[in-house]
C-alpha positions, 0 to 999 in steps of 0.5 A, spaced: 735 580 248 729 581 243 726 575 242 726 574 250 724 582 251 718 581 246 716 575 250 714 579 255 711 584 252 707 578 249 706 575 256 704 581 259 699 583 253 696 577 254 695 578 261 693 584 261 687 581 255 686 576 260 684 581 266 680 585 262 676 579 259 675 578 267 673 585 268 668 584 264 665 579 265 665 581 272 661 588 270 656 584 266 654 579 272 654 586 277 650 589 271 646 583 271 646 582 278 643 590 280 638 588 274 635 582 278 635 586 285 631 591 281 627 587 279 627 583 285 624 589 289 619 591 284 617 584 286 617 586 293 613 593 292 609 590 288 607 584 294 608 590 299 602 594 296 598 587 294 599 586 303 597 593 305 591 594 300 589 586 303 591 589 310 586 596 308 580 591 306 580 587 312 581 593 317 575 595 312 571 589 312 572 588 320 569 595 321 564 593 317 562 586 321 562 590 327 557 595 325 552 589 322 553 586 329 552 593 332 546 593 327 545 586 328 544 588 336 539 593 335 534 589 330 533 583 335 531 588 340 526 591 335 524 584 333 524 582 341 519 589 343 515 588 336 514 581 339 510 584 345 507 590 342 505 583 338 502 580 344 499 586 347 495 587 340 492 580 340 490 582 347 488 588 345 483 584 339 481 579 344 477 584 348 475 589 343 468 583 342 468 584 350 468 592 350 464 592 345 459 587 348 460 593 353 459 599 350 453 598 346 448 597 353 451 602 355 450 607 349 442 604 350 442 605 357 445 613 355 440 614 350 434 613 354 436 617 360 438 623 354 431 622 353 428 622 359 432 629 361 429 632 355 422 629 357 423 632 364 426 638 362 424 645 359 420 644 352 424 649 348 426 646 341 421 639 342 421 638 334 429 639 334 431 634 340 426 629 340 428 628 332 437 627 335 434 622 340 431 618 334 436 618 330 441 616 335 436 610 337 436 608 329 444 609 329 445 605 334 442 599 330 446 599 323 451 595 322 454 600 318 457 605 323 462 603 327 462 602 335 466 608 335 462 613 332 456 611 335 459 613 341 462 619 340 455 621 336 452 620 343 456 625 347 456 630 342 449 629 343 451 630 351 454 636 349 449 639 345 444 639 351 449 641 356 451 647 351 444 650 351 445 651 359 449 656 358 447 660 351 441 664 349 436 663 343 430 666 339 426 661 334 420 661 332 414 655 332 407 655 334 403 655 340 396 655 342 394 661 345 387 663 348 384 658 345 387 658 337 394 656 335 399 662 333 405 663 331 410 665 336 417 668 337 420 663 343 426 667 347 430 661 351 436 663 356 440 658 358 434 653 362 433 659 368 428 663 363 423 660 357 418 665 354 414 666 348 411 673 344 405 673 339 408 675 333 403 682 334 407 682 341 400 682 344 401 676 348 406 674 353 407 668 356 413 664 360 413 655 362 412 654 369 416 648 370 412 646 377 405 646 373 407 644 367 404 649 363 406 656 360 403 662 364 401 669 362 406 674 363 403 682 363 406 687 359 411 689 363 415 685 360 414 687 353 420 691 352 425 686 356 423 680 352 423 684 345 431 687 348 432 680 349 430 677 343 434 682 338 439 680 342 438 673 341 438 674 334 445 679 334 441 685 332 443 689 339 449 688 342 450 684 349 446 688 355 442 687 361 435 685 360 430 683 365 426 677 364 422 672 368 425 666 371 422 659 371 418 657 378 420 651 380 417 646 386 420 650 392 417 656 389 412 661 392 409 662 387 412 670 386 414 673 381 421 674 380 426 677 374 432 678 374 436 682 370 443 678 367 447 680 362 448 676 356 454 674 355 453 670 362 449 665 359 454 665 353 
């Protein structure tokens, strides 16, 4: 009964070693199974964010290419206008030598007229106008100047001419008077009153426009002309002063005078 109990106490002992031997191998291959998934799924995050850092650069480049062909867009519409602007330009270059053919005559035509109006109009400041009008005719033959510049110096002569219509101004010059040439104080208001006075203040005289000469004033006119020169000058303030007026061809001869304030010719 010995021999046979121990038997099964061998039997079971040996059993018992066997499982446990299984047991164990099957912990280790769970171990090393839940090592493989382990890594297996590093593996996995691992791809996952390699997919979505490549999905984050396509997405990023996308927009990208959609902006370049927005951009793309806007400069072929550039260029197509620049092109135009291009065809205008040579236009525009091809007409500058016809306008300037143009041009030029024209200022020629202006400087004439200029000078005959300064011919046919009240002598004041003859030195003056007759040299800006030789300057223009020499101007308009350099090379040097631009026909722009040519043309903006005619009508800034234009505007002088027009401007002395409405200003007033005293300059001095000579004059032959009763016989001797005397240094006189001209008086110009506007181009409706032009006089003289001898620098003694004894003798007076105004332009007749219709007879083309200058007239003898009396001396009535003394203090007027003497007022109105002061005031040419900015030595008195603007106030009423009576002078004599240019006679022209519809005239009747008759004195006139007008009383006029300063600034109205300003």
């Amino acid at each position: 009964m010995i021999g046979a109990s121990t038997l099964v106490c061998s039997l079971f002992v040996s059993q018992v070693n066997a499982q446990s031997a299984e047991l164990t191998d099957v912990v280790k291959a769970g171990k090393q199974l839940n090592k493989t998934a382990s890594q297996s799924q590093l593996q996995i995050n691992k791809l996952s964010d390699k997919t979505l850092s490549k999905l984050q650069q396509f997405k990023t480049v996308n927009k990208e290419i959609q902006g370049l062909n927005v951009y793309n867009q806007q400069m072929q519409s550039q260029t197509s206008n620049q092109l135009i602007e291009l065809q205008q330009i040579a236009q525009s270059m091809n007409q500058v030598s016809i306008i300037e053919r143009q041009v030029s005559p024209l200022m020629s035509r202006m400087i004439s007229t200029l000078a005959e109006f300064v011919k046919l109009d009240v002598p004041f400041l003859p030195i003056e106008r007759s040299e800006r009008i030789a300057s223009l005719n020499e101007m308009l033959n350099r090379a040097d100047v631009s026909v722009s510049e040519k043309f903006r110096r005619v009508l800034e002569a234009y505007q002088v001419e027009v401007d002395y219509g409405r200003t007033i101004e005293a300059y001095s010059g000579l004059l032959e008077v009763a016989g001797s040439e005397r240094d006189v104080d001209f008086l110009r208001i506007g181009r409706i009153s032009l006089v003289y006075q001898t620098r003694d203040g004894n003798h007076l005289g105004r332009w007749d426009q219709t007879s083309q000469s200058w007239e003898t004033l009396p001396g009535d006119y003394r203090l007027g002309v003497n007022k109105a020169l002061r005031i040419a000058r900015k030595q008195l303030a603007p106030d009423l002063v009576l002078v004599p007026l240019l006679v022209n061809s519809r005239a009747n001869n008759i004195d006139k005078s007008t009383s006029a304030k300063q600034n109205s010719v300003n």
